[in-house]
Backbone as a chain_set.jsonl record, in Angstrom:
{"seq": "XXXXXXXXXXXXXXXXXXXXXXXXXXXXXXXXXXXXXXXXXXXXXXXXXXXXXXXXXXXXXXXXXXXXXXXXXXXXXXXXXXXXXXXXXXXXXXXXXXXXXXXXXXXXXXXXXXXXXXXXXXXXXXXXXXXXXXXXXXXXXXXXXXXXX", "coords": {"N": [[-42.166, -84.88, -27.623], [-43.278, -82.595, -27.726], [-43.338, -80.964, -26.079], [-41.059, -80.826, -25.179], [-40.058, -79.367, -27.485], [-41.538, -76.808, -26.875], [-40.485, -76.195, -24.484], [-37.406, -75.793, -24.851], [-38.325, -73.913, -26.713], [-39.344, -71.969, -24.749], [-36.528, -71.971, -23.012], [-34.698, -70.531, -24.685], [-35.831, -68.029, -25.261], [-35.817, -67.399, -22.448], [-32.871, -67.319, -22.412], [-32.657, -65.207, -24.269], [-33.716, -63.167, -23.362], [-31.997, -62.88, -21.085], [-29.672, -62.672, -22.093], [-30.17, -60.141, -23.485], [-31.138, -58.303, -20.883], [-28.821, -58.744, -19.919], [-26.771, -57.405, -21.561], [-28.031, -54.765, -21.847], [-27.721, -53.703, -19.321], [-24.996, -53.899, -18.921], [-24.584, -52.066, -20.902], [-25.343, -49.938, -19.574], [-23.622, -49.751, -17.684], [-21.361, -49.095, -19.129], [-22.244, -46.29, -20.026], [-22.24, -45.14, -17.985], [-19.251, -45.115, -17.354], [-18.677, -43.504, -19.771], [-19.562, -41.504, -19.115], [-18.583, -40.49, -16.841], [-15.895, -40.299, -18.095], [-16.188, -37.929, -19.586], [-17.502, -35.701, -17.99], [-14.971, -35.899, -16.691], [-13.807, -34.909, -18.868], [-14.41, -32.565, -19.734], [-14.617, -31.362, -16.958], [-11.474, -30.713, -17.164], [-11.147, -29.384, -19.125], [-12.748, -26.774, -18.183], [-11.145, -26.107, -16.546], [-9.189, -25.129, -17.598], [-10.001, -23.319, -19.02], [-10.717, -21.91, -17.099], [-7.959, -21.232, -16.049], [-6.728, -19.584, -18.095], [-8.307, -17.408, -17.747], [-7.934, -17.131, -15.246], [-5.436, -16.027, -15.978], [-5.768, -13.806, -17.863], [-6.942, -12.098, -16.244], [-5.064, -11.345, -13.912], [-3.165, -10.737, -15.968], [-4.507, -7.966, -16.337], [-4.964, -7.076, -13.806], [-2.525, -6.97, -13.005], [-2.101, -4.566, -15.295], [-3.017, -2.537, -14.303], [-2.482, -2.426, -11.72], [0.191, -1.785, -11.99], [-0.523, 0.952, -13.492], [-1.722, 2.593, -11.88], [0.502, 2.952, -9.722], [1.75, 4.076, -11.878], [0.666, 6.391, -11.622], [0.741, 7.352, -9.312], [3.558, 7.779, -8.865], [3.299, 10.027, -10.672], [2.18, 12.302, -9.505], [3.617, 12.266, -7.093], [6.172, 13.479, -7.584], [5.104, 15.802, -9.239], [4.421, 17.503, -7.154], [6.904, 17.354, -5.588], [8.616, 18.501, -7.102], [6.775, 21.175, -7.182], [7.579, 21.899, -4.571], [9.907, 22.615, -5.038], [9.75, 24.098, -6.204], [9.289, 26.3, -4.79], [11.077, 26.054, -2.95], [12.882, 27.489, -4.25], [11.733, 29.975, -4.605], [11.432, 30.904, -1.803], [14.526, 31.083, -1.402], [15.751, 32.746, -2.841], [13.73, 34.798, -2.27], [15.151, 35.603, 0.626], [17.627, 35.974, -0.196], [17.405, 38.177, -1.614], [16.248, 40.027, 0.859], [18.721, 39.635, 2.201], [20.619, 41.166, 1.413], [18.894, 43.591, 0.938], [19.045, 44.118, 3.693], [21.797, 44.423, 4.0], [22.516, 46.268, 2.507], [21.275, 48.292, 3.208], [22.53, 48.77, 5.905], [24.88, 49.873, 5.451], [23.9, 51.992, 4.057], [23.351, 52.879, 6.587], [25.436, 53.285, 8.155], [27.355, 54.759, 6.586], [25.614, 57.405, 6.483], [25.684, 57.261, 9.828], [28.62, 58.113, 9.867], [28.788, 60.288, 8.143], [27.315, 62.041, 10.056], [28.769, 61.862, 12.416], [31.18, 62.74, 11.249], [30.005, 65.744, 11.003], [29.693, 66.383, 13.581], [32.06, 66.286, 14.497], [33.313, 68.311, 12.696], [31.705, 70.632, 13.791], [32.473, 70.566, 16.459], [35.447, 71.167, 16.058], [35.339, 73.745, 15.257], [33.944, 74.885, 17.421], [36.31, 74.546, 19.188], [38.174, 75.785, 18.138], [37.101, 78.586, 18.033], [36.595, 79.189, 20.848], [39.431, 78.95, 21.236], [40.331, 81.162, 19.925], [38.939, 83.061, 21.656], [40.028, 83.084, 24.1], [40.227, 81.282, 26.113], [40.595, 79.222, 28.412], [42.332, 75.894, 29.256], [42.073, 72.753, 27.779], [41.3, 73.179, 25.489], [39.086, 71.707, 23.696], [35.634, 71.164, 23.867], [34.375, 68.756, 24.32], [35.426, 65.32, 24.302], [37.186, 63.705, 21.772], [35.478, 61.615, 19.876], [36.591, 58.494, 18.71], [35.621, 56.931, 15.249], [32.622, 54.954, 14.633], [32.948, 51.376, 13.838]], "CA": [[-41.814, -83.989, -28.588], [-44.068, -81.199, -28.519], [-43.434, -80.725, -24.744], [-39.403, -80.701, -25.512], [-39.965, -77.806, -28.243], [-41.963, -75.571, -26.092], [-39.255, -76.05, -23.535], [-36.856, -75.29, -26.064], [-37.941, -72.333, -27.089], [-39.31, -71.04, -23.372], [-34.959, -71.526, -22.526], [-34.305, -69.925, -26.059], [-36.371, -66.886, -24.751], [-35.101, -66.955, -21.439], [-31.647, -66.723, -22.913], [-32.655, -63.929, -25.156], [-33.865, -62.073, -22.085], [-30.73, -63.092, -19.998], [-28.698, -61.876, -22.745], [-30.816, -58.921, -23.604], [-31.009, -58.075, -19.699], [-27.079, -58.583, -19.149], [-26.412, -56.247, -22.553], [-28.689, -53.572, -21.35], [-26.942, -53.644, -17.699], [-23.371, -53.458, -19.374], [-24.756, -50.796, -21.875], [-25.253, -48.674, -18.509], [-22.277, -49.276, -17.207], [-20.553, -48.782, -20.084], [-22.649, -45.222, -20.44], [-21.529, -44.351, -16.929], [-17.959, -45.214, -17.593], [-18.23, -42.703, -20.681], [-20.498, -40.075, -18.72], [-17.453, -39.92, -15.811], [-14.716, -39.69, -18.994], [-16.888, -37.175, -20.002], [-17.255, -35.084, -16.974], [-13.485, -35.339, -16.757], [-12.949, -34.361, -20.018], [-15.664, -31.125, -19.183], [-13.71, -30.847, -15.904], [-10.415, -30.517, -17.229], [-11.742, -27.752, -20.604], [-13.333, -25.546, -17.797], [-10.005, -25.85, -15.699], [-8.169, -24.672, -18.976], [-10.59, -22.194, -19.514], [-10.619, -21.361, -15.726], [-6.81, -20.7, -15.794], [-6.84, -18.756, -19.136], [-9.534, -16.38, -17.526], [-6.904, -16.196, -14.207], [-4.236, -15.54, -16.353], [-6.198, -12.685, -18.494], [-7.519, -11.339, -14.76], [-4.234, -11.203, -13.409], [-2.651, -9.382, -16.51], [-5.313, -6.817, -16.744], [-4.622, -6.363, -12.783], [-0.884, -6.04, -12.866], [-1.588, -3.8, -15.592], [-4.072, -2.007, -13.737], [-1.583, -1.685, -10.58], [1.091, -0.566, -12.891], [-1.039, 2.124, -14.071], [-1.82, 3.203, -10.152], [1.866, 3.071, -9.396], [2.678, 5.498, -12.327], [-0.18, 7.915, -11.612], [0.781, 7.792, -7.747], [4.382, 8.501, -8.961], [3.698, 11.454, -11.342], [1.466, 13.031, -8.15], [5.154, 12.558, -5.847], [7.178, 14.147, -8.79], [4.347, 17.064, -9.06], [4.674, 17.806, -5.049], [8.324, 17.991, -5.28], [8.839, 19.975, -8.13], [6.196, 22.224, -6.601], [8.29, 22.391, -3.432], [11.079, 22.815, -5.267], [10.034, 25.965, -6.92], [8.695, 27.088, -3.615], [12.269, 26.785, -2.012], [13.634, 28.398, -4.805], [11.126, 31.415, -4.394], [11.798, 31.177, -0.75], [15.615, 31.238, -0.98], [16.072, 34.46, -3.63], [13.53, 36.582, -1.447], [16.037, 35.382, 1.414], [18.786, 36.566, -0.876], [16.886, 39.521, -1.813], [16.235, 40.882, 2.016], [19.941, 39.891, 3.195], [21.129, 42.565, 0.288], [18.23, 45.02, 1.306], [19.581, 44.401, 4.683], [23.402, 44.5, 3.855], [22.486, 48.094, 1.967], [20.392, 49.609, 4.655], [23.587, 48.188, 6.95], [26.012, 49.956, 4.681], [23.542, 53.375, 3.951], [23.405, 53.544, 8.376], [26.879, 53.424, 8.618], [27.661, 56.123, 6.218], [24.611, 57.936, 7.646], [26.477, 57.658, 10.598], [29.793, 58.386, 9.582], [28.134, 61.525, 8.002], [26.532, 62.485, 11.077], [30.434, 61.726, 12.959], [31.913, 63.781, 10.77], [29.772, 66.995, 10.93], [29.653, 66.721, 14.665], [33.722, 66.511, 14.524], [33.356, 69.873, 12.185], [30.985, 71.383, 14.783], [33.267, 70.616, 17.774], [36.65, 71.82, 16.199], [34.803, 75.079, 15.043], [33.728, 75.056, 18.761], [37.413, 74.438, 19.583], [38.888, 77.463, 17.055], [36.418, 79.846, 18.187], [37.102, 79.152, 21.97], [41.074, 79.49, 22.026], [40.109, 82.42, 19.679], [38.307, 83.618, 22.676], [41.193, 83.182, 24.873], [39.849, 80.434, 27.27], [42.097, 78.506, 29.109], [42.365, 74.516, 29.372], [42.391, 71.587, 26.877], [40.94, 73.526, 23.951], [37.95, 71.182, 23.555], [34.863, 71.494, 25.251], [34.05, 67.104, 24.838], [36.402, 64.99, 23.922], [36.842, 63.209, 20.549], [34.894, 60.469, 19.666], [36.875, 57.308, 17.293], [34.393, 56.68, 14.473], [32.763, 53.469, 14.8], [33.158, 50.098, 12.695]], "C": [[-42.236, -82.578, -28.451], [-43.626, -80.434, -27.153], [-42.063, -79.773, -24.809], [-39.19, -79.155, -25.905], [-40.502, -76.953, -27.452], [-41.153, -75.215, -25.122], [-38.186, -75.668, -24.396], [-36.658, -74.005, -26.534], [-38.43, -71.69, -25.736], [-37.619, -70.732, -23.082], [-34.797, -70.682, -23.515], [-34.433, -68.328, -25.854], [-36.005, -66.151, -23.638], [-33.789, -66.563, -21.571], [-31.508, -65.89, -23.351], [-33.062, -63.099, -23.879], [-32.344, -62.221, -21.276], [-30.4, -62.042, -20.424], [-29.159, -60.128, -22.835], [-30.59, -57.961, -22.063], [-29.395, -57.716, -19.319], [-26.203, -56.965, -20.658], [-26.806, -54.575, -22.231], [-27.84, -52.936, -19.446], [-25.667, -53.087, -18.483], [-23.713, -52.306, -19.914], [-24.836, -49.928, -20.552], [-24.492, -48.845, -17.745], [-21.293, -48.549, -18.084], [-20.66, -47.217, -20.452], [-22.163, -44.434, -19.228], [-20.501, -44.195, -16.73], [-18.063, -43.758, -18.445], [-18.574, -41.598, -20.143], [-19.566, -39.538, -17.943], [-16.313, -39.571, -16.492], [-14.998, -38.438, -19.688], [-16.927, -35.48, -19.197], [-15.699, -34.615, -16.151], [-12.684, -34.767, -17.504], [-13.414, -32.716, -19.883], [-14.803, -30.103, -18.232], [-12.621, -29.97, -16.891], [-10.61, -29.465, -18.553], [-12.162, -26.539, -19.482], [-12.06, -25.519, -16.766], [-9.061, -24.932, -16.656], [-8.497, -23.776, -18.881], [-10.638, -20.966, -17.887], [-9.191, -20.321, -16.059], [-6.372, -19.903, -16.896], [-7.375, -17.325, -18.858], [-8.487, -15.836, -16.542], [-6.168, -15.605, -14.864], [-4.388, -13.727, -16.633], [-6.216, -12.126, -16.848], [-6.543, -10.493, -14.695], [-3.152, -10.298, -14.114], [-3.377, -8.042, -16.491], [-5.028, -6.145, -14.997], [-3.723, -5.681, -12.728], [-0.951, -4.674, -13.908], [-2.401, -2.059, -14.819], [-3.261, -0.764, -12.302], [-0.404, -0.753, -11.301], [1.02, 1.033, -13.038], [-1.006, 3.19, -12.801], [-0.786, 3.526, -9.719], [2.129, 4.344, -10.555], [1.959, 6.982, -11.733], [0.3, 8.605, -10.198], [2.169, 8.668, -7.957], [4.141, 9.822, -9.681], [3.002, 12.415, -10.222], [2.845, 13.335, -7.335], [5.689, 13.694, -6.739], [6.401, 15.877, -9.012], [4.522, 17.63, -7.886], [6.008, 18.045, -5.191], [9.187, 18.918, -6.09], [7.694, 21.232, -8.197], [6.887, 22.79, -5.391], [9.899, 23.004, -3.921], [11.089, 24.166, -6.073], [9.107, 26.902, -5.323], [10.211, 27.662, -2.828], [13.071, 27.751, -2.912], [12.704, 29.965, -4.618], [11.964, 31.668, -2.752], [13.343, 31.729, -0.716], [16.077, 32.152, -2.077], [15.175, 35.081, -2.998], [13.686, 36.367, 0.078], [17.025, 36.517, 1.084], [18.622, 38.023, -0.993], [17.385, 40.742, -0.209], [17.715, 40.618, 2.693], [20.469, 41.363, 2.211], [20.604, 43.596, 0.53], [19.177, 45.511, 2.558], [21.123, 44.874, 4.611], [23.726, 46.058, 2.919], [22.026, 48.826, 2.705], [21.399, 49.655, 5.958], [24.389, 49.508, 6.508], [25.375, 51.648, 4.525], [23.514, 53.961, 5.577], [24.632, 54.256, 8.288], [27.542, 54.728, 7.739], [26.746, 57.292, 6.415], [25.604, 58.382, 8.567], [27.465, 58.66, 10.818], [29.874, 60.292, 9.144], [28.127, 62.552, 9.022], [27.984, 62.785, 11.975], [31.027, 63.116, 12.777], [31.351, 65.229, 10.977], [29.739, 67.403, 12.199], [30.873, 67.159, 15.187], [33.743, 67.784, 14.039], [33.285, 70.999, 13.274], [32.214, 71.771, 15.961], [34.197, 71.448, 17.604], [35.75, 73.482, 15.635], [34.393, 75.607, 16.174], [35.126, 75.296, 19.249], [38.314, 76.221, 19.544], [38.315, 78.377, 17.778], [36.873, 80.168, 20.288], [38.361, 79.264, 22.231], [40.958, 81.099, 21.342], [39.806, 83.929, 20.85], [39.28, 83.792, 23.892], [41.187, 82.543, 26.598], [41.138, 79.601, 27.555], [41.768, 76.917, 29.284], [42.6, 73.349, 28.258], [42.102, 71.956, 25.475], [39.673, 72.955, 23.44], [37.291, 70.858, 24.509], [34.23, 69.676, 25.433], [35.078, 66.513, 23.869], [36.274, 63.848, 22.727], [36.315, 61.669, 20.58], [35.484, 59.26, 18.749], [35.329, 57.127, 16.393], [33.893, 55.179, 14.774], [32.842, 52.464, 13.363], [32.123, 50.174, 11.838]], "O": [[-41.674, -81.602, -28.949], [-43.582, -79.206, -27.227], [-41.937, -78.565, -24.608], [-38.645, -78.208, -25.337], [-39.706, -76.037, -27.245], [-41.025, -74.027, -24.827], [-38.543, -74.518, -24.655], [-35.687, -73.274, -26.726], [-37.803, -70.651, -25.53], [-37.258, -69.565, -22.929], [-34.716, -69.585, -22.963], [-33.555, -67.51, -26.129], [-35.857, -64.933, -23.541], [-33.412, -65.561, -20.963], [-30.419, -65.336, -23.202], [-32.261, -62.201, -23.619], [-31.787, -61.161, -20.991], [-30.5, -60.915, -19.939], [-28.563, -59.171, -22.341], [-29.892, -56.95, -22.136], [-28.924, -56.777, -18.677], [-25.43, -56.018, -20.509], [-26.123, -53.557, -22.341], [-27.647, -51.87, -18.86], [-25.449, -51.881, -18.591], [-23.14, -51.333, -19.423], [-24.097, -48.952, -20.683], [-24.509, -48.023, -16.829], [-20.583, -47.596, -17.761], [-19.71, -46.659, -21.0], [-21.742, -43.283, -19.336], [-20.232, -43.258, -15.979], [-17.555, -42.798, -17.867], [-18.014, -40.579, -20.548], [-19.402, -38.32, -18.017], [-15.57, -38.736, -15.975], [-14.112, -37.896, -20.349], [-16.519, -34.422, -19.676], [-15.368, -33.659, -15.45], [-11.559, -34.293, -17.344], [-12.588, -31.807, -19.964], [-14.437, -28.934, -18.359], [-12.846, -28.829, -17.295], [-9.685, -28.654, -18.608], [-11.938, -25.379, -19.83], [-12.179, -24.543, -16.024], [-8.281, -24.09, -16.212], [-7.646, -22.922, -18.629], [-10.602, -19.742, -17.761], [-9.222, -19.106, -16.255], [-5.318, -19.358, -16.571], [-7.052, -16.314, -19.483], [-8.064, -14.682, -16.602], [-6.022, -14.434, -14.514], [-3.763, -12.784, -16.147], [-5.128, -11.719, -16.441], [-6.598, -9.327, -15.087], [-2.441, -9.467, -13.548], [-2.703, -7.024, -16.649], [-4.897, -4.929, -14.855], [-3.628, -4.468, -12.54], [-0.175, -3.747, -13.677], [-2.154, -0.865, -14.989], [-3.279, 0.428, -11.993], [-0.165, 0.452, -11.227], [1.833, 1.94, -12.866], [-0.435, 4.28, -12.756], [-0.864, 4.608, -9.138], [2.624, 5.416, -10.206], [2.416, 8.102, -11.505], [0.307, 9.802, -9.914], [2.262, 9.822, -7.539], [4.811, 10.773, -9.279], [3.545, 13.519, -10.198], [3.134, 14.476, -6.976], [5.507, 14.859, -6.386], [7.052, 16.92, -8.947], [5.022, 18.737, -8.085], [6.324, 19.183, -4.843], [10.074, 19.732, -5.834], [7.71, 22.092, -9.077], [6.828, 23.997, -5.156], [10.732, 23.639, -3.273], [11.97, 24.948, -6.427], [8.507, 27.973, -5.227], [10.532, 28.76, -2.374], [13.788, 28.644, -2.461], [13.345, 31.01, -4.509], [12.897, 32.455, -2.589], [13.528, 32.76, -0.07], [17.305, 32.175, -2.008], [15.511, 36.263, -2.918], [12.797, 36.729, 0.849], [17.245, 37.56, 1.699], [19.41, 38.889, -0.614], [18.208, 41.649, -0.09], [17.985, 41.3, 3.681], [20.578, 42.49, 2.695], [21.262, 44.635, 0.492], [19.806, 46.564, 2.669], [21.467, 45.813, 5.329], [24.773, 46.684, 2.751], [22.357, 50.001, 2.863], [21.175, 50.409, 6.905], [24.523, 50.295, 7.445], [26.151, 52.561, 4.803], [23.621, 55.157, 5.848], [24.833, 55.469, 8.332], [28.192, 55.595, 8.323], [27.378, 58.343, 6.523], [26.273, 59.408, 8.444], [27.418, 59.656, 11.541], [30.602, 61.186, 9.575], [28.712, 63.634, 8.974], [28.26, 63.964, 12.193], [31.268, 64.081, 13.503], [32.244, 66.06, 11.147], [29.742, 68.622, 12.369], [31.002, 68.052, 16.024], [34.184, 68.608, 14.841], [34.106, 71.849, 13.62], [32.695, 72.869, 16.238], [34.315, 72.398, 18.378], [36.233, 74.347, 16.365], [34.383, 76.838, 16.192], [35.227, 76.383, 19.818], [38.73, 77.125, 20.268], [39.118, 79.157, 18.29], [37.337, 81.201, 20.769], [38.668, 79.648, 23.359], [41.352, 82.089, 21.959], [40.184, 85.1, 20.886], [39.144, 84.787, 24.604], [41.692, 82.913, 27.658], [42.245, 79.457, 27.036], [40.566, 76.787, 29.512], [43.801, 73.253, 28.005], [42.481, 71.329, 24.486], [39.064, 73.707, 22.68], [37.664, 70.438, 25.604], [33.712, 69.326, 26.493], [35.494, 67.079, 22.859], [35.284, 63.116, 22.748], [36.781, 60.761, 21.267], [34.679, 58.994, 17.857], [34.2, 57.197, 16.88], [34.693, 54.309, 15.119], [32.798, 52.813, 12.184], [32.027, 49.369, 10.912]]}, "num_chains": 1, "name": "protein.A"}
């Protein structure tokens, strides 16, 4: 009898340890199961949060390049509407000196023409005064000049 019960409850005990033992085992599997759903759930929030952060990045770049692209263009646009009032200076004091030139062309030539004419005066007054004189030959002492163009 007495032997039985102590055996009895020694298995009784050993069972409560088994059990106890096999509960405690599962309980840490069961905690490492949840710790890896856990770590995936972690994962996949800082992937979210990852690609939220690229996204922001990536707008604040493009707007960034944007910005670089306009500034570079208003710099082109400054340069060529600086050149463009350069050729316009350049090409009215073009305009200017062909006109100086095309008047200083135009004051020679009647200059000239001037000059033509009083030498033509000279000559035939040379001419007059010499048949006056009662010389003999062509009447003029050089022979007439056409005016020029």
């Amino acid at each position: 009898g007495c032997k039985e019960g102590v055996l009895r409850i020694c298995a009784l005990r050993l069972r409560c340890r088994h059990t106890q033992r096999r509960g405690l085992i599962r309980m840490r599997e069961m905690a490492a199961v949840h710790a890896e759903r856990a770590a995936g759930a972690l994962r996949a929030v800082r992937a979210g949060w990852l690609r939220r952060i690229l996204a922001g990045w990536a707008l604040v770049a493009r707007a960034a390049r944007d910005q670089q692209a306009a500034e570079l263009l208003r710099r082109e646009l400054e340069v060529v509407e600086a050149l463009r009032r350069l050729h316009l200076r350049v090409a009215i004091a073009a305009w200017v000196a062909r006109g100086e030139r095309r008047r200083l062309r135009r004051a020679a030539r009647a200059y000239k023409q001037q000059l033509l004419s009083r030498v033509d005066a000279w000559l035939e007054g040379m001419d007059a005064s010499a048949n006056t004189q009662g010389r003999q030959g062509s009447g003029r002492l050089l022979p007439r000049v056409p005016p020029l163009p």
